[in-house]
Biopython code that builds the backbone (N, CA, C, O; Angstrom):
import numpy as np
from Bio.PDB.StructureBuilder import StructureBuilder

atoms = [
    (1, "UNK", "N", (19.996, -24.999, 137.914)),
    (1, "UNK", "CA", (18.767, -24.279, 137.630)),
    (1, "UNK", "C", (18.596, -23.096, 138.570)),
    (1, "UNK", "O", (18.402, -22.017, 138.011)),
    (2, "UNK", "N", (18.635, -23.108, 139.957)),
    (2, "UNK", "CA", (18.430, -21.836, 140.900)),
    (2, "UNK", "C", (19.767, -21.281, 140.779)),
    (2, "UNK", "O", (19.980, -20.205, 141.337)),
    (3, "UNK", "N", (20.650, -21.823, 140.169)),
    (3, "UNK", "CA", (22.050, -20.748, 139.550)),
    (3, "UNK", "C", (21.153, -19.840, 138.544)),
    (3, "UNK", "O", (20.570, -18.873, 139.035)),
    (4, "UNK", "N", (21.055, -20.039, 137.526)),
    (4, "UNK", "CA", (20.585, -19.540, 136.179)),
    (4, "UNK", "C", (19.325, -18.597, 136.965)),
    (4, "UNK", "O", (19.125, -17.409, 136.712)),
    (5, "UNK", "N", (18.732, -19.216, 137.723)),
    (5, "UNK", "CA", (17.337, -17.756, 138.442)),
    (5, "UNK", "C", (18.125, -16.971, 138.909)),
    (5, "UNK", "O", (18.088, -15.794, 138.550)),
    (6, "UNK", "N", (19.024, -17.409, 139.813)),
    (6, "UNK", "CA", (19.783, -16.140, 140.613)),
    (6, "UNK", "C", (20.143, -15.294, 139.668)),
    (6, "UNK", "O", (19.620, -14.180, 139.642)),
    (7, "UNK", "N", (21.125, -15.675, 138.698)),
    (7, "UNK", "CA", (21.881, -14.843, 137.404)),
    (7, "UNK", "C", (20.599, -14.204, 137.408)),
    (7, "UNK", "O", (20.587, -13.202, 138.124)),
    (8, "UNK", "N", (19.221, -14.535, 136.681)),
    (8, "UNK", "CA", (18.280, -13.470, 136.377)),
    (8, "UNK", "C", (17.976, -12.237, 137.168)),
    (8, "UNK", "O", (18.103, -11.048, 136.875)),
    (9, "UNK", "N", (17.537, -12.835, 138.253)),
    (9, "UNK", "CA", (17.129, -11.774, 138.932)),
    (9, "UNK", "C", (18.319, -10.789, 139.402)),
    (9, "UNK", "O", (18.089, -9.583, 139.317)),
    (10, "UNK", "N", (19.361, -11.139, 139.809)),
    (10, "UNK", "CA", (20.730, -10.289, 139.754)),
    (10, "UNK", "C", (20.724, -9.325, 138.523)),
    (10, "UNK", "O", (20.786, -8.147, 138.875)),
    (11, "UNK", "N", (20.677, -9.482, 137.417)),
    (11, "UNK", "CA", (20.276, -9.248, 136.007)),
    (11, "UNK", "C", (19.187, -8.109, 136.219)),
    (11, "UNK", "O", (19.540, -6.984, 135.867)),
    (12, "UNK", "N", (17.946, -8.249, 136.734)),
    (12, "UNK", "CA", (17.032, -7.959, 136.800)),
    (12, "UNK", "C", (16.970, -6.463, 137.081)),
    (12, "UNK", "O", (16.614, -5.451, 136.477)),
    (13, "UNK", "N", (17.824, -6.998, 139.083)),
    (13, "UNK", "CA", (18.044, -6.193, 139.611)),
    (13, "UNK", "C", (19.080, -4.380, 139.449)),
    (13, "UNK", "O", (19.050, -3.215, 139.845)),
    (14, "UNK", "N", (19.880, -5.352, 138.563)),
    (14, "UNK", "CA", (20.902, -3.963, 137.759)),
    (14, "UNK", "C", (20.448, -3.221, 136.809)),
    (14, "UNK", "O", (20.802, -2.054, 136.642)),
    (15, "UNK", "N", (19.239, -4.113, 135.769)),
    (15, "UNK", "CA", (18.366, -3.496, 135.404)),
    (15, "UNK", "C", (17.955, -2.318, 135.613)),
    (15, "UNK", "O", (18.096, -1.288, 134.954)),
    (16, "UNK", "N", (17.157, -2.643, 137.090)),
    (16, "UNK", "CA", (16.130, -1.856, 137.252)),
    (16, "UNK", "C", (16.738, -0.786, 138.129)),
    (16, "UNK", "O", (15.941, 0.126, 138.349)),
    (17, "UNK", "N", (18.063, -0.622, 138.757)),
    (17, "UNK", "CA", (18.898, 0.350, 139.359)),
    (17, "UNK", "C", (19.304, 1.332, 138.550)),
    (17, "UNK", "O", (19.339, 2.558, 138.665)),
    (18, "UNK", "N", (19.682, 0.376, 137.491)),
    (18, "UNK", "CA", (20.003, 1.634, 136.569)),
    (18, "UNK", "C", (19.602, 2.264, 135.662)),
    (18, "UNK", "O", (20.153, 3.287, 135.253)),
    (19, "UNK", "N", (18.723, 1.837, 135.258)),
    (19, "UNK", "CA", (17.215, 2.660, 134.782)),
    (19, "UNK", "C", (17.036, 3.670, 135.789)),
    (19, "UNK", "O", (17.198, 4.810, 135.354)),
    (20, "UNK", "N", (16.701, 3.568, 137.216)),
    (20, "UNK", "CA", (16.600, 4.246, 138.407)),
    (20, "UNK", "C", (17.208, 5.391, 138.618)),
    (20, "UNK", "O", (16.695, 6.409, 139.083)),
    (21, "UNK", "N", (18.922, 5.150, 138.089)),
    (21, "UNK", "CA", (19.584, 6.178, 138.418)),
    (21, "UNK", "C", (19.328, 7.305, 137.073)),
    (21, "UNK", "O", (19.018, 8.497, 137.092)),
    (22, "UNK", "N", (19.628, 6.275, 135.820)),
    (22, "UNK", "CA", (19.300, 7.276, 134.440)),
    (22, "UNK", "C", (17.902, 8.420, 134.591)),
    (22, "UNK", "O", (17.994, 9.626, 134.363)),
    (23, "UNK", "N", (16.850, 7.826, 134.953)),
    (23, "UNK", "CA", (15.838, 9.075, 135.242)),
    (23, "UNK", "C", (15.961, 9.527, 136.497)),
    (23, "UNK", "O", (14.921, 10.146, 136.722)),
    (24, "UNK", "N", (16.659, 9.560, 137.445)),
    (24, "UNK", "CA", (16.944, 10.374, 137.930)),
    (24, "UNK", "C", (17.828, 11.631, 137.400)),
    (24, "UNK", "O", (17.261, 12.707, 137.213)),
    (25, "UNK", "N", (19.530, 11.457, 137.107)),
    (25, "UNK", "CA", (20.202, 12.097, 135.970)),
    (25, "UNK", "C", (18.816, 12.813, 134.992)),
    (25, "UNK", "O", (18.246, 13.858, 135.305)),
    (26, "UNK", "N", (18.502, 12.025, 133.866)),
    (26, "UNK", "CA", (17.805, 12.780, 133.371)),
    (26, "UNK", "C", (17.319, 14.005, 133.878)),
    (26, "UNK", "O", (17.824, 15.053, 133.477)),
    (27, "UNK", "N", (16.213, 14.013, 134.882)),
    (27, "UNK", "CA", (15.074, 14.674, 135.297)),
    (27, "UNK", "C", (16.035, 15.661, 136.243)),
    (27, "UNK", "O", (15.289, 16.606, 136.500)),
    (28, "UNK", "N", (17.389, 15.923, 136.921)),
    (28, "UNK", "CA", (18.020, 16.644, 137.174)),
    (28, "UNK", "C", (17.622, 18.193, 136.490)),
    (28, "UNK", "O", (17.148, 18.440, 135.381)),
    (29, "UNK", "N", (17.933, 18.936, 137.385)),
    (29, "UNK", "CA", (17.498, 20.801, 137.270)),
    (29, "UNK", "C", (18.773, 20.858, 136.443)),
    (29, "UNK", "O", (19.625, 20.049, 136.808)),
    (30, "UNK", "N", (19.120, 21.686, 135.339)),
    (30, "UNK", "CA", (20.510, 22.069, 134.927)),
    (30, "UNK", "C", (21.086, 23.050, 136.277)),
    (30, "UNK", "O", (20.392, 23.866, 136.882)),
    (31, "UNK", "N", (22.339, 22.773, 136.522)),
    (31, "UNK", "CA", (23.108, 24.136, 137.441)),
    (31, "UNK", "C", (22.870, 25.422, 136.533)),
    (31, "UNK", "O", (22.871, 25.658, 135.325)),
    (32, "UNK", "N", (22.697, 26.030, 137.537)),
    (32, "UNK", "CA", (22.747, 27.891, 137.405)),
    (32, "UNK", "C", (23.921, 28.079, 136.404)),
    (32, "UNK", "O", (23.815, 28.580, 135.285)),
    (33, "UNK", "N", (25.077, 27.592, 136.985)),
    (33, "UNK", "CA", (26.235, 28.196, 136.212)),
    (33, "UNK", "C", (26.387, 27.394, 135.304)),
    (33, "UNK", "O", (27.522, 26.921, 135.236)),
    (34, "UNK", "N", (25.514, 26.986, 134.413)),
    (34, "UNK", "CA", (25.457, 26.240, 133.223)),
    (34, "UNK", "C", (24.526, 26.954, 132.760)),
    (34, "UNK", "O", (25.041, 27.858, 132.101)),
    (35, "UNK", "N", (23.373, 27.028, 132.757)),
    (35, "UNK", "CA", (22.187, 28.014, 132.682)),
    (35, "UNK", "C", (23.033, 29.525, 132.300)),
    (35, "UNK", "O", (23.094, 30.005, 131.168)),
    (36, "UNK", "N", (23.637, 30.103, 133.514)),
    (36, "UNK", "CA", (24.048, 30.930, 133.016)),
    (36, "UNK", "C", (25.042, 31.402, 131.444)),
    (36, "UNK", "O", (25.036, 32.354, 130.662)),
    (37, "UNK", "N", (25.845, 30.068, 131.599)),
    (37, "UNK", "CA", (26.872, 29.810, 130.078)),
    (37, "UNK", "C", (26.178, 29.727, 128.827)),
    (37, "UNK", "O", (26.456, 30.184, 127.718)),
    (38, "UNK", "N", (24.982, 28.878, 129.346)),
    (38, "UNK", "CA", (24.150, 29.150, 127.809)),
    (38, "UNK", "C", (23.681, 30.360, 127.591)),
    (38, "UNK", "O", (23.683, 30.681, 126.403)),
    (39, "UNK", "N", (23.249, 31.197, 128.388)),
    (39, "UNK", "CA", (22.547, 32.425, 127.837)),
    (39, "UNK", "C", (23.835, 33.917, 128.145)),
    (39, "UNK", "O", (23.628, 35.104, 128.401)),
    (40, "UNK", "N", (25.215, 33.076, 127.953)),
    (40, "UNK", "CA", (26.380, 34.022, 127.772)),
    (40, "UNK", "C", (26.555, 33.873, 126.070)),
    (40, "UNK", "O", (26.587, 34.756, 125.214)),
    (41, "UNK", "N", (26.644, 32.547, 125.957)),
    (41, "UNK", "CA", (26.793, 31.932, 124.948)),
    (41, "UNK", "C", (26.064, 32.361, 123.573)),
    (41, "UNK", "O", (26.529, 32.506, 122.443)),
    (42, "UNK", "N", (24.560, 32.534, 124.149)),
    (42, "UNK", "CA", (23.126, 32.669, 123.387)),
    (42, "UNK", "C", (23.501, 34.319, 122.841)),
    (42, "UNK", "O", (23.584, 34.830, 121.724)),
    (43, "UNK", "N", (23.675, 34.835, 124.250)),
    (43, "UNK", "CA", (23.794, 36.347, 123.890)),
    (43, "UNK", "C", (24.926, 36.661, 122.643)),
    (43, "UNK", "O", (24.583, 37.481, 121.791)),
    (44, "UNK", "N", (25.956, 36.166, 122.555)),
    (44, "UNK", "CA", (27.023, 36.438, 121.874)),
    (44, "UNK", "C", (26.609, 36.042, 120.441)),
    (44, "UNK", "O", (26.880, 36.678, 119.423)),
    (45, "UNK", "N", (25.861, 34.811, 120.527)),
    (45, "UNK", "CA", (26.208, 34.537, 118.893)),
    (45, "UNK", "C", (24.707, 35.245, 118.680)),
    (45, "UNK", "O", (24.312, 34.978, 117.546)),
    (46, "UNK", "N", (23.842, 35.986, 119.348)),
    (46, "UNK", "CA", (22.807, 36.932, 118.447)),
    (46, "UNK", "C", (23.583, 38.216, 118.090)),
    (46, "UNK", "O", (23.594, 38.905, 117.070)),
    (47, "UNK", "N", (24.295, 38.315, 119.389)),
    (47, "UNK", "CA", (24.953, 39.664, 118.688)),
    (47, "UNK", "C", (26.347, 39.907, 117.589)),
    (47, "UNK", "O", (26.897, 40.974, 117.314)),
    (48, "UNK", "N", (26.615, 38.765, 117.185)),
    (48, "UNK", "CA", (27.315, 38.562, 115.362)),
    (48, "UNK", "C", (26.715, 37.790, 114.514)),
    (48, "UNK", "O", (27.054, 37.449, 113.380)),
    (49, "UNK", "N", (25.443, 37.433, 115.376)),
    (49, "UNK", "CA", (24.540, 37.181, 113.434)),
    (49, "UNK", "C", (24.686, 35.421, 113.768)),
    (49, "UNK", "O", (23.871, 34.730, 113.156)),
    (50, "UNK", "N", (25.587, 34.744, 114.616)),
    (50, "UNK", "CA", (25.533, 33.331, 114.459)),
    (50, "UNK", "C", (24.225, 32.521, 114.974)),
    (50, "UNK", "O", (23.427, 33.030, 115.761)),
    (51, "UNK", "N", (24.075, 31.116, 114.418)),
    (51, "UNK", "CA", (23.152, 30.421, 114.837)),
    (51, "UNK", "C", (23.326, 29.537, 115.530)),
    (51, "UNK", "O", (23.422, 28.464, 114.935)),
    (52, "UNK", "N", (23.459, 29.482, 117.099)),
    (52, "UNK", "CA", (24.454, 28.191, 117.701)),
    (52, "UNK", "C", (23.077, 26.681, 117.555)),
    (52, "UNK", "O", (23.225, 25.471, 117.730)),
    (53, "UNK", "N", (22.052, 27.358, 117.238)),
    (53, "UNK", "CA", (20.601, 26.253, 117.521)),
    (53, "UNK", "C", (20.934, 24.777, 116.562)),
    (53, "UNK", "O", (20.172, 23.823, 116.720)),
    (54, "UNK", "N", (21.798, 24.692, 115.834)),
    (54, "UNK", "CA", (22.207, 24.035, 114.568)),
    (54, "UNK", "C", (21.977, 22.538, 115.274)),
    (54, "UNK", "O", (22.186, 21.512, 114.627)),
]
sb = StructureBuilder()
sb.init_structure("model")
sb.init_model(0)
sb.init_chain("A")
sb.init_seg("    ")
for serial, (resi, resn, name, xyz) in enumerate(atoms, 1):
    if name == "N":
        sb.init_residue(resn, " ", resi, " ")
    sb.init_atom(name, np.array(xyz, "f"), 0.0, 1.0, " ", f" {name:<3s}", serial, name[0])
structure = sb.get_structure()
């Protein structure tokens, strides 16, 4: 029985770490030089008419 709690809360615990780390990741600033690629990117396909927004 305090096997099977431990498993939980071990369980619990990875849970809630990695939830932890995912909104962190998430909520991350994009890099500049990504930022910048999109609006290299952006610029190019306005100027032949493409729609990259798809």
């Amino acid at each position: 029985m305090a096997s099977d709690e431990r498993k939980i809360r071990g369980e619990k615990q990875i849970d809630e770490n990695l939830k932890r780390v995912y909104e962190e990741v998430v909520n991350e600033e994009i890099p500049d030089r990504f930022k910048d690629l999109l609006s290299q990117l952006k610029s190019q396909s306005d100027d032949d008419g493409s729609d990259v927004s798809r």
